[in-house]
C-alpha positions as CSV (number, residue, x, y, z in Angstrom):
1,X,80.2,101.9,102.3
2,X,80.6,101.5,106.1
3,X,80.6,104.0,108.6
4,X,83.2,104.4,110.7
5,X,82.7,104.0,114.3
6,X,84.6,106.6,115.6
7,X,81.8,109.0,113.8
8,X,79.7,107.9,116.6
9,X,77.9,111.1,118.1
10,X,77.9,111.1,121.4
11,X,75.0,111.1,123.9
12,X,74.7,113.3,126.6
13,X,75.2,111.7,130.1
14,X,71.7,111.3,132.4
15,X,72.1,113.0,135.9
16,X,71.8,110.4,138.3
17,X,69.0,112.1,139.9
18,X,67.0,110.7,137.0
19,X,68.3,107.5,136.8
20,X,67.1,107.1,140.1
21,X,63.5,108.3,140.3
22,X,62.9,106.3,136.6
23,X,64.7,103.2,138.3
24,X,62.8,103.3,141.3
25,X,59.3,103.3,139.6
26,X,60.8,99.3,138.9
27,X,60.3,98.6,142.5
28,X,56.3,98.2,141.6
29,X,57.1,95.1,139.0
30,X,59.2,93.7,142.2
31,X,56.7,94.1,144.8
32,X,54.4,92.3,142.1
33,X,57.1,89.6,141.2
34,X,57.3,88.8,144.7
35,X,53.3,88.2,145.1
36,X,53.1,86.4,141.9
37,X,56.7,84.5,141.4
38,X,57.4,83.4,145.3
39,X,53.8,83.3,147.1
40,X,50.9,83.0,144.9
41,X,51.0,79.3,143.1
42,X,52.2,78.0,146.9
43,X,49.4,80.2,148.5
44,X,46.8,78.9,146.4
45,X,47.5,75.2,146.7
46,X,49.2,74.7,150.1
47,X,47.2,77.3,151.8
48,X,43.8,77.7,150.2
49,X,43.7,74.1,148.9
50,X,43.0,74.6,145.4
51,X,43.9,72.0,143.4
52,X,47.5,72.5,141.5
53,X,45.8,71.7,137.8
54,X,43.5,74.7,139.1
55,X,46.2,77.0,140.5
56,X,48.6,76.1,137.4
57,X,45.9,76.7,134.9
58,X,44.5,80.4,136.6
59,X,48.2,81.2,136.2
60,X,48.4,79.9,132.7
61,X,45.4,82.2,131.5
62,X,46.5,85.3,133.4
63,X,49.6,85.4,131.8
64,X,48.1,85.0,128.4
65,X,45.6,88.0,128.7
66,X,48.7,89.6,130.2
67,X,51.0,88.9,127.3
68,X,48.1,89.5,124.5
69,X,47.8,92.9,125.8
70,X,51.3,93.7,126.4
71,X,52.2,94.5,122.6
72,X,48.8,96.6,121.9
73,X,49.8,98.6,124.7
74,X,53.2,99.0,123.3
75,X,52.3,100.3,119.8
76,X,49.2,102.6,121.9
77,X,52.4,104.3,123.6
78,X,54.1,104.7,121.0
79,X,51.7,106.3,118.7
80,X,49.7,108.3,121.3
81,X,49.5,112.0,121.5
82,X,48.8,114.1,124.5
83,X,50.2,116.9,126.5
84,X,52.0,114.2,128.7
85,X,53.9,112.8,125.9
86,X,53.5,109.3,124.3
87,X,54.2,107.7,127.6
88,X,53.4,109.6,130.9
89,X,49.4,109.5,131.1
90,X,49.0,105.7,131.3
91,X,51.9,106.0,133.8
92,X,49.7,107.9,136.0
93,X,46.6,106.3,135.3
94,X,48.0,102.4,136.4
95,X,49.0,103.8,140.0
96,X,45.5,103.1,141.4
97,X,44.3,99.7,140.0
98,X,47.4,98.2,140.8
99,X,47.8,99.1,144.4
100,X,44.1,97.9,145.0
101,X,44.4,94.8,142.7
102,X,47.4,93.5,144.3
103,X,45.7,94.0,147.5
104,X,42.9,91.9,147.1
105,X,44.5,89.2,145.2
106,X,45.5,87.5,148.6
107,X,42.3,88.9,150.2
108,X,39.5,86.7,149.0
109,X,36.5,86.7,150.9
110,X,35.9,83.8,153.5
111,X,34.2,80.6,152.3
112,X,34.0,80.3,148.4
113,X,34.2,77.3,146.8
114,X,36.7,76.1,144.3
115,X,34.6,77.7,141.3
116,X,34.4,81.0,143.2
117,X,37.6,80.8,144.4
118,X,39.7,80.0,141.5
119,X,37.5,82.3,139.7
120,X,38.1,85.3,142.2
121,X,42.3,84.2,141.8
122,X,42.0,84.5,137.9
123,X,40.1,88.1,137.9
124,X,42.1,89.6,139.8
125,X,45.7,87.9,138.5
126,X,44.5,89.5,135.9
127,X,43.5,92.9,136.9
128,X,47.0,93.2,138.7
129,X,48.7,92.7,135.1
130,X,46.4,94.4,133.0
131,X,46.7,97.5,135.1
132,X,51.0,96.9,135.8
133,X,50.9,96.8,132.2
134,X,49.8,100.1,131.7
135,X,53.0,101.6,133.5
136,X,55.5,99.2,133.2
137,X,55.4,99.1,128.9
138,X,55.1,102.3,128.3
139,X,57.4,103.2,131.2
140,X,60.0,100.6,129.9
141,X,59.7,102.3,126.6
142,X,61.4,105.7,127.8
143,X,64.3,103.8,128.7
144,X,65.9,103.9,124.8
145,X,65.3,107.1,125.0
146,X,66.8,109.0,127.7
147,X,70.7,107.9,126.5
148,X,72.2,106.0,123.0
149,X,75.4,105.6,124.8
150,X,76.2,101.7,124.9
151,X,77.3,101.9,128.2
152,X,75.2,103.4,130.0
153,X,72.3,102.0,128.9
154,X,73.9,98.9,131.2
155,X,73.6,101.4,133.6
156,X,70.4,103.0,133.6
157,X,69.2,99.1,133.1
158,X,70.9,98.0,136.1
159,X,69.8,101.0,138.5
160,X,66.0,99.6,137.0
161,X,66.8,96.2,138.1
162,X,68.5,96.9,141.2
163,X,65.0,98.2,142.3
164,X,62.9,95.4,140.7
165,X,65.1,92.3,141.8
166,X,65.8,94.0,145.1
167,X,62.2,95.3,146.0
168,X,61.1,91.4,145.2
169,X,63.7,89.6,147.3
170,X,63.8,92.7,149.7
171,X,59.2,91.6,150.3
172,X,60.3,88.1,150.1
173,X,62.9,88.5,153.2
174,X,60.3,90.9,155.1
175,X,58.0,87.9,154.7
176,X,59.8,85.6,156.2
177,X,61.4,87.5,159.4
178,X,58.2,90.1,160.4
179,X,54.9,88.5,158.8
180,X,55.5,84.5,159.0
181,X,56.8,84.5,162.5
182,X,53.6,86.5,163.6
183,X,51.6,83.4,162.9
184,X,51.7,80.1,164.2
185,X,51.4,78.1,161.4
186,X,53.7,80.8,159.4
187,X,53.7,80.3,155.7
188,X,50.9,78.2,156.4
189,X,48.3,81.2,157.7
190,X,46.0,83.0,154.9
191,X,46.3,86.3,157.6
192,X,49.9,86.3,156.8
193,X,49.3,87.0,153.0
194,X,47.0,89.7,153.8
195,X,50.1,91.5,155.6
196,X,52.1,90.9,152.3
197,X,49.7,91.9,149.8
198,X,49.2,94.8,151.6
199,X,52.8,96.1,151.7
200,X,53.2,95.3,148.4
201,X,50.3,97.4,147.1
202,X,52.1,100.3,149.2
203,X,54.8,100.1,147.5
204,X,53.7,99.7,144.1
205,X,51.7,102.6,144.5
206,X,54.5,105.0,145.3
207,X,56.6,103.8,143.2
208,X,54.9,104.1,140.2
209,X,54.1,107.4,141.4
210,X,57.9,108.4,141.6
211,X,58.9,107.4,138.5
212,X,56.5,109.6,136.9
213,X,56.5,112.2,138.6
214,X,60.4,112.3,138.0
215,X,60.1,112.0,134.9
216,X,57.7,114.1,133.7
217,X,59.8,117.2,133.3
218,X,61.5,115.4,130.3
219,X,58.3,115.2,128.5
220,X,58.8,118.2,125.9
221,X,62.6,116.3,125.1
222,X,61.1,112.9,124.3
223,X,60.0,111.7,120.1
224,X,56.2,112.6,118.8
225,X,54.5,109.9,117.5
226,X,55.1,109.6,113.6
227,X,51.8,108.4,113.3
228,X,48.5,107.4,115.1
229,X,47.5,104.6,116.1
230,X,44.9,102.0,114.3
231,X,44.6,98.3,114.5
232,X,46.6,97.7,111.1
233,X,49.3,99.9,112.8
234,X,49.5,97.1,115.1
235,X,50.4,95.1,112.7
236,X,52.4,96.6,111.1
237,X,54.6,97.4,114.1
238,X,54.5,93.5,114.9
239,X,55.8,92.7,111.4
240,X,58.4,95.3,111.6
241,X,59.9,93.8,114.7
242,X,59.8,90.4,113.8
243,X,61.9,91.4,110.6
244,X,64.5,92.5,112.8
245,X,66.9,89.4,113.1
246,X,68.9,90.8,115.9
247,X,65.3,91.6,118.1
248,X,64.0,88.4,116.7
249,X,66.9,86.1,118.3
250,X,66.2,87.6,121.7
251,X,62.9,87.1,121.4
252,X,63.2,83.3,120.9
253,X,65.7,82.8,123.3
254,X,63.7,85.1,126.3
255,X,60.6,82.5,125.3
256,X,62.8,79.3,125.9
257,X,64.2,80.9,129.0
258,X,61.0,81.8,130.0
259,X,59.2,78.5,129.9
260,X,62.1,77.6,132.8
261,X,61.7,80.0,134.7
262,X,58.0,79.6,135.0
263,X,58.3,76.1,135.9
264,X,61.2,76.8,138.1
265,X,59.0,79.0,139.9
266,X,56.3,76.9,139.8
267,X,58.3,74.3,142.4
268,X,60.5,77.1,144.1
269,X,59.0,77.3,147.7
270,X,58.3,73.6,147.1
271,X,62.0,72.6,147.2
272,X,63.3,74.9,149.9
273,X,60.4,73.8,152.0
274,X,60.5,70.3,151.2
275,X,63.3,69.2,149.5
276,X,66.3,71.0,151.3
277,X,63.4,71.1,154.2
278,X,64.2,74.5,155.2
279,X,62.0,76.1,158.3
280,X,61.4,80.0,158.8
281,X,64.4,80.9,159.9
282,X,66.7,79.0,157.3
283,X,64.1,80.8,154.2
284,X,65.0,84.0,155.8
285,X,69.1,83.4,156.0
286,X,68.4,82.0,152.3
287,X,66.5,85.4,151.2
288,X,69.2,87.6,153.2
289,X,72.4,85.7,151.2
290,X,70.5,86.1,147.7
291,X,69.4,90.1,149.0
292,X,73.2,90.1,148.4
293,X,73.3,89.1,144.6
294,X,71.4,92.1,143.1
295,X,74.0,94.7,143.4
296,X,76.8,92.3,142.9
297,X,74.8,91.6,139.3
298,X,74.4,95.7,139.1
299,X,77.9,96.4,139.1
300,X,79.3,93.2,137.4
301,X,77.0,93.5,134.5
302,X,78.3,97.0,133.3
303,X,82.1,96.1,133.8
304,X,81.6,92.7,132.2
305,X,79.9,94.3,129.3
306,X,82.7,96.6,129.1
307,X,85.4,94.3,129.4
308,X,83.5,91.9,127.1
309,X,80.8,93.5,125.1
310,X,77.3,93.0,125.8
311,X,77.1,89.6,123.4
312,X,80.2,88.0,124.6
313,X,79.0,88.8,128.1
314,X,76.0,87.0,127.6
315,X,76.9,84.4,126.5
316,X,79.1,83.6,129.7
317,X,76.6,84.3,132.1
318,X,74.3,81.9,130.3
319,X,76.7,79.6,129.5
320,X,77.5,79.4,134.1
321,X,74.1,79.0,134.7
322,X,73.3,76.2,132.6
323,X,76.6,74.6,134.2
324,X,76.1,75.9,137.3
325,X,72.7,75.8,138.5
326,X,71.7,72.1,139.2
327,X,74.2,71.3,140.8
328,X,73.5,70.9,144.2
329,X,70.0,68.7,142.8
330,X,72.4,66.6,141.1
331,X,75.2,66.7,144.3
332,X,71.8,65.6,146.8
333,X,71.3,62.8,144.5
334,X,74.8,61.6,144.8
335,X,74.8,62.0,148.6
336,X,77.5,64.3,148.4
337,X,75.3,67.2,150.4
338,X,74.7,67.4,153.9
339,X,71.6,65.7,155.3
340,X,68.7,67.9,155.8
341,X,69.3,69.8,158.9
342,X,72.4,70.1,159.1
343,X,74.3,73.7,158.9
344,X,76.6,73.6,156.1
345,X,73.0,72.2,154.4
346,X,71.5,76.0,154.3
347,X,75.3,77.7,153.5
348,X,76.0,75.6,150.3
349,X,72.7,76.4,149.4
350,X,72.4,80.1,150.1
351,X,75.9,80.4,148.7
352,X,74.9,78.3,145.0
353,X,71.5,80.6,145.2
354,X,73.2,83.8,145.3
355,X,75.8,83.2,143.2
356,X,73.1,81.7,140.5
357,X,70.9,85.0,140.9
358,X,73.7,87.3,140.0
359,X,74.7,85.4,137.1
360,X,70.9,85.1,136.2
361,X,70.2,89.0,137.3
362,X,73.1,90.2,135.4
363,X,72.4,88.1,132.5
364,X,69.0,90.1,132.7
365,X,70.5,93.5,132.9
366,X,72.1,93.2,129.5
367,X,69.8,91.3,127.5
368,X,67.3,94.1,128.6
369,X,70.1,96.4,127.4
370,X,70.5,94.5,124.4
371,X,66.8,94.6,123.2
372,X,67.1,98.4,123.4
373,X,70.0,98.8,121.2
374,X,67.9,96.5,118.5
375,X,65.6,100.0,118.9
376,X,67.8,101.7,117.0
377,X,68.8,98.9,114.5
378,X,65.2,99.3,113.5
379,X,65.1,102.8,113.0
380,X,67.9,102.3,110.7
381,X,66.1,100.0,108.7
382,X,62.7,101.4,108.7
383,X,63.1,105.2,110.0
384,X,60.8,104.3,112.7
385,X,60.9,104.4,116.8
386,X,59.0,101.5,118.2
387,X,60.6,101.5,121.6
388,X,56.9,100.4,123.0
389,X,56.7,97.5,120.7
390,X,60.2,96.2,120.8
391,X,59.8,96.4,124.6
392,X,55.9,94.9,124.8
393,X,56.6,91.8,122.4
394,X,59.8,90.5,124.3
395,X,57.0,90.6,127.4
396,X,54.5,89.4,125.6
397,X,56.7,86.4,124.6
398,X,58.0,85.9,128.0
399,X,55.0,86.2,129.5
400,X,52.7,83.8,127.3
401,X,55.8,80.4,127.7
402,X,56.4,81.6,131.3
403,X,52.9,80.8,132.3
404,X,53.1,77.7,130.7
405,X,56.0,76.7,132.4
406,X,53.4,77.5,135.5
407,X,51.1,75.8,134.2
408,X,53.0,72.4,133.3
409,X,54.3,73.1,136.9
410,X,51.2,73.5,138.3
411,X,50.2,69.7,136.2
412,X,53.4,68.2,137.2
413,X,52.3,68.4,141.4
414,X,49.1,67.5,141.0
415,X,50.4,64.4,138.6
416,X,53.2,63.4,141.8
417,X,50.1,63.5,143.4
418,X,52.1,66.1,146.3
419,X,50.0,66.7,149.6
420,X,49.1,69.9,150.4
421,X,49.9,71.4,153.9
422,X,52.6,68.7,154.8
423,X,54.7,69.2,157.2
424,X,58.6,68.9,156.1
425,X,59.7,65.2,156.8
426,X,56.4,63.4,156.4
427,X,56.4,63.7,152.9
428,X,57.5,60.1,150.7
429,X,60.9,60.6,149.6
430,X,59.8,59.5,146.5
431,X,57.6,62.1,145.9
432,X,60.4,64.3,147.1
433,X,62.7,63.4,144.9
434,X,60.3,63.7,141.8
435,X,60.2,67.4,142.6
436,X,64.5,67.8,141.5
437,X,64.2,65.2,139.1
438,X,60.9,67.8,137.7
439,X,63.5,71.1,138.3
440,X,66.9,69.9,137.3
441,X,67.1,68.4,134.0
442,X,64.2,70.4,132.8
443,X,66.1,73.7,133.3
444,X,69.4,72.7,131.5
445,X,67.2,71.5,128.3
446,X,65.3,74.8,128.3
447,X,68.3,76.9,128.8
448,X,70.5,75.2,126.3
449,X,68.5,76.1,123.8
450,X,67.8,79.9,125.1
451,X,71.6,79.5,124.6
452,X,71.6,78.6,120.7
453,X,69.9,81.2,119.7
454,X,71.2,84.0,121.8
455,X,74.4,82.7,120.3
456,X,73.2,83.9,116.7
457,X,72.8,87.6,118.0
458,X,75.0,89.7,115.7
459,X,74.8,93.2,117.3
460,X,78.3,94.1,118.5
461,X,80.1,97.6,120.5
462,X,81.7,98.3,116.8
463,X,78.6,97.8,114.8
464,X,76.2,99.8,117.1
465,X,78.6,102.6,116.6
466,X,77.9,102.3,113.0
467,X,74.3,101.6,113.4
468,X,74.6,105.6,115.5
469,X,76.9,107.1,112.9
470,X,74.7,106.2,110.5
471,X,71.5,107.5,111.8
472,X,73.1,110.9,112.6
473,X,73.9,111.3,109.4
474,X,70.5,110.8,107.9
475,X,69.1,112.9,110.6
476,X,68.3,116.6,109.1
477,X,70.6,119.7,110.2
């Protein structure tokens, strides 16, 4: 017999004091994105010369350590007992390592070789994620738990990626107007990276720091582990999210739109400094405009998930993009673009890019909301809270196919045979155009079938009423 889904208990609203300090701790995983996602594949292979089937494959292997330790970590959390709660003592204990790691990832010391080099790259990829990894999955994991309001799990997910999406775009634009300009050879100078890595380890620091701080006074209010942890219980939790059909769609379709955005990223600074040929100035008008986009995808997310429903929602935004985003590749192909230099050039641009990142940031926002309402579809069915694992194995997932988009990015300019340290207009136009014919039709494959299976997901408003009705009526007196 079904529930009815007006027997829904409700959940106490979060003041927005905390919905602040827990979304600002994101502002570490932005000033990391930016490092990682905008600088580091150009800065290794246009700046310190290491070869792109080098750079792709140190990217490849990071992200595999990464994502191997991403679930582990998850089912630690969530089985670990302390005074500081399942979560809060890893929290603290990743401040540190990250702040120094991020540091000297764009630090290396002077005159290594390519072994030592790509070697010194790799360690300390990896250090950055390994230590990220112990706050952001276990600081992720609170997130189900603070409300079981639909709604405002948007919310509280938005406010996280306001911080996240803005603190990486926010470094990116500092980049270009204050540390490029410093330098004559701009993007070009190892010295400038140094000033990057630097901020970002700054802000990483406090802002892991924040979040835990202002959150640790909801310790005694958050779940006891049910059990403790052990290698089979690893296992186990695996299994048990994997036999979630709702979780399991997401999972597939975040790997398949993973892989794109990994090799989008691979050839983003690459196309704006080659293809559309855009100088210091234009990167910085083109970070300003897409600055714009996160809280436009904040605020649209929530009302278009209540207007919609989260599903239906989705499915839109994904559907746009796929539409949407190649087409001013396809419009340069056809000569219906402005030449390079021209001004409307950078506004078409900057206008498609901004537009594109809301639809892509809000599609985030509730497919991040989504995977935590799939939290409590699984207690339902197995009496369990694996917020940590649930949380982990969608990173782990899009983690592992994201660095292999990298890496089959990182293969694809060595294989156009692309010259490092060009300056924009020498380049062949051949090998120019290789890089949107690489980028284009690439992403609409991979996000067509991110597409199908989101399609499948099944979890509805109505349902997850029942799926709440239901659980409070199991729950003792």
């Amino acid at each position: 017999m079904s529930v009815r889904a007006d027997e829904a208990p409700s959940s106490p609203s979060v003041p927005l004091a905390t919905k602040f300090l827990y979304g600002f701790g994101s502002l570490a995983v932005g000033a990391k994105n930016a490092v990682f996602d905008i600088f580091l594949l150009y800065y290794e292979t246009n700046v310190l010369g290491l070869p792109g089937a080098l750079a792709g494959l140190s990217v490849f292997l990071t992200m595999c350590v990464d994502a191997a330790t991403d679930p582990l970590m998850g089912s630690v959390s969530d089985h670990f007992k302390s005074r500081f709660g399942r979560r809060h003592l890893f929290m603290y204990a990743a401040a540190l390592p990250v702040a120094l790691s991020l540091y000297g990832l764009l630090n290396p010391p002077a005159g290594l070789g390519t072994p030592a080099l790509f070697a010194w790259l790799t360690g300390l990829s990896i250090l950055v994620r390994l230590s990220l990894t112990l706050y952001q999955v276990p600081s992720d994991a609170l997130a189900p738990e603070l409300t079981h309001d639909y709604d405002e799990r948007t919310t509280i997910t938005g406010i996280r990626s306001l911080f996240e999406f803005g603190g990486t775009l926010g470094l990116a634009l500092v980049a270009w107007t204050v540390f490029f300009p410093r330098f004559e050879d701009g993007r070009n100078d190892p010295d400038a990276y140094v000033s990057i890595a630097l901020t970002a380890a700054i802000l990483a620091f406090v802002a892991i720091l924040v979040c835990t701080v202002g959150t640790h006074s909801l310790i005694p209010g958050l779940r006891q582990p049910q059990a403790s942890f052990s290698s089979r219980r690893l296992f186990d939790d695996l299994r048990n999210a994997w036999q979630s059909y709702s979780y399991r769609l997401i999972l597939i379709a975040t790997m398949f739109g993973a892989i794109g955005l990994g090799f989008d990223e691979a050839f983003r600074l690459y196309m704006t400094t080659y293809f559309w040929e855009f100088d210091d100035s234009d990167q910085a008008t083109l970070m300003a405009m897409v600055v714009l986009a996160v809280p436009v995808a904040v605020l649209g997310a929530r009302q278009l998930s209540l207007f919609f429903d989260k599903r239906r929602a989705a499915l839109g935004l994904m559907t746009f993009a796929i539409a949407f985003g190649p087409l001013p590749i396809f419009a340069r192909f056809l000569d219906l673009l402005p030449a390079n230099g021209q001004p409307w050039l950078l506004a078409i641009v900057s206008g498609h890019a901004a537009i594109s990142l809301a639809s892509f940031l809000g599609l985030m926002i509730l497919l991040r909301s989504m995977i935590q309402d799939s939290v409590d579809e699984n207690e339902l069915r197995t009496g369990e809270r694996q917020e940590g694992v649930f949380i982990a194995a969608v990173a782990f997932a899009g983690k592992a196919v994201s660095g292999f988009g990298n890496l089959l990015g990182g293969i694809a300019l060595q294989l156009i045979a692309f010259p490092a340290r060009a300056e924009p207009g020498t380049v062949a136009q051949d090998k120019v155009d290789l890089l949107g014919w690489a980028v284009g039709p690439g992403l609409i494959v991979l996000n067509v079938m991110a597409l199908f299976f989101l399609w499948r997901y099944p979890l509805t408003r109505e349902r997850y009423r029942e799926i709440l009705a239901e659980l409070a009526r199991r729950s003792p007196p």
